[in-house]
Structures are given as structure tokens and as C-alpha cells.
N, C-alpha and C positions, 0 to 999 in steps of 0.2 A: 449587562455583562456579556449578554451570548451575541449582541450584536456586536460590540467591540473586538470579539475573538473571530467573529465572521470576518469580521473587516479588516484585522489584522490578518486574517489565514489568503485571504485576498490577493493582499499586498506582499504578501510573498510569493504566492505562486505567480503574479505579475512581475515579480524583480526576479524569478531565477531563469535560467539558460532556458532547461527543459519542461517546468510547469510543474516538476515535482515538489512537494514540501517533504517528502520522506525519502525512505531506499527505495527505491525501483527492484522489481520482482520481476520475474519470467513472462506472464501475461498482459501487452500491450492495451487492450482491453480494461481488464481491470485497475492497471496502472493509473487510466485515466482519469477512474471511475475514484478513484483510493487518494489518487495523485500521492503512492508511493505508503511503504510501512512507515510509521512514525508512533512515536511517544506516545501511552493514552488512548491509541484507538483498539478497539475490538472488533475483529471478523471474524466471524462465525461460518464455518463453513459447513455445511449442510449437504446430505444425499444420503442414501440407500447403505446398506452391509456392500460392499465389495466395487463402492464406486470409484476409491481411489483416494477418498478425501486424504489419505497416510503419506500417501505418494507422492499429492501434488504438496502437500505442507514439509515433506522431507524435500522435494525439488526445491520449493521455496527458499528455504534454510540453506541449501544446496550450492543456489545461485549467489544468494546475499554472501553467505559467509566468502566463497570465492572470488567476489568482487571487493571485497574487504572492507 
């Protein structure tokens, strides 16, 4: 099963424009890493009391909803 989902998730980021399979976010970087928010995945964002993690997950929401 997890082999056929690999290979299917494959085959799509080989057929689209940009390599994404999800929404594309603010950090080119992670975008690449993520290839985009999508259905079913969890990111867990992590760091200290006052590092931002509020900020950058409202920026996120921020950009996505913006871009429609």
C-alpha cells in the first residue's frame, strides 16, 4: 500500500507545472521539502516561548487564504 501511494505522489509531482502536490506557502525552502500543504499531512512546528512559531502559522494562513 505505502509503496503504491509513493508512487502515485511521484507521478504527480512529475505531471504538475511547479512540483507541488499541495498549496504552496510563503517559504521556498520548505515548499520544497512539503511540496506544498495538502490533505492528511501534519507539520509540527517546533521552537522556544517567543520564537514566532504564532506568526509564522498566521503568515501562512495569511498568504494561502490570499492566494485563494
Amino acid at each position: 500500500d505505502g509503496i503504491d501511494e509513493l508512487a502515485q505522489e511521484l507521478v504527480e509531482i512529475a505531471s504538475s507545472e511547479d512540483g507541488m502536490l499541495g498549496i504552496k506557502g510563503t517559504i521556498t525552502p520548505l515548499n520544497n521539502i512539503f511540496k506544498g500543504y495538502r490533505r492528511g499531512n501534519m507539520i509540527v512546528v517546533g521552537a522556544s516561548a517567543g520564537e514566532g512559531k504564532s506568526t509564522f502559522m498566521l503568515q501562512e494562513a495569511s498568504f494561502i487564504a490570499a492566494s485563494g
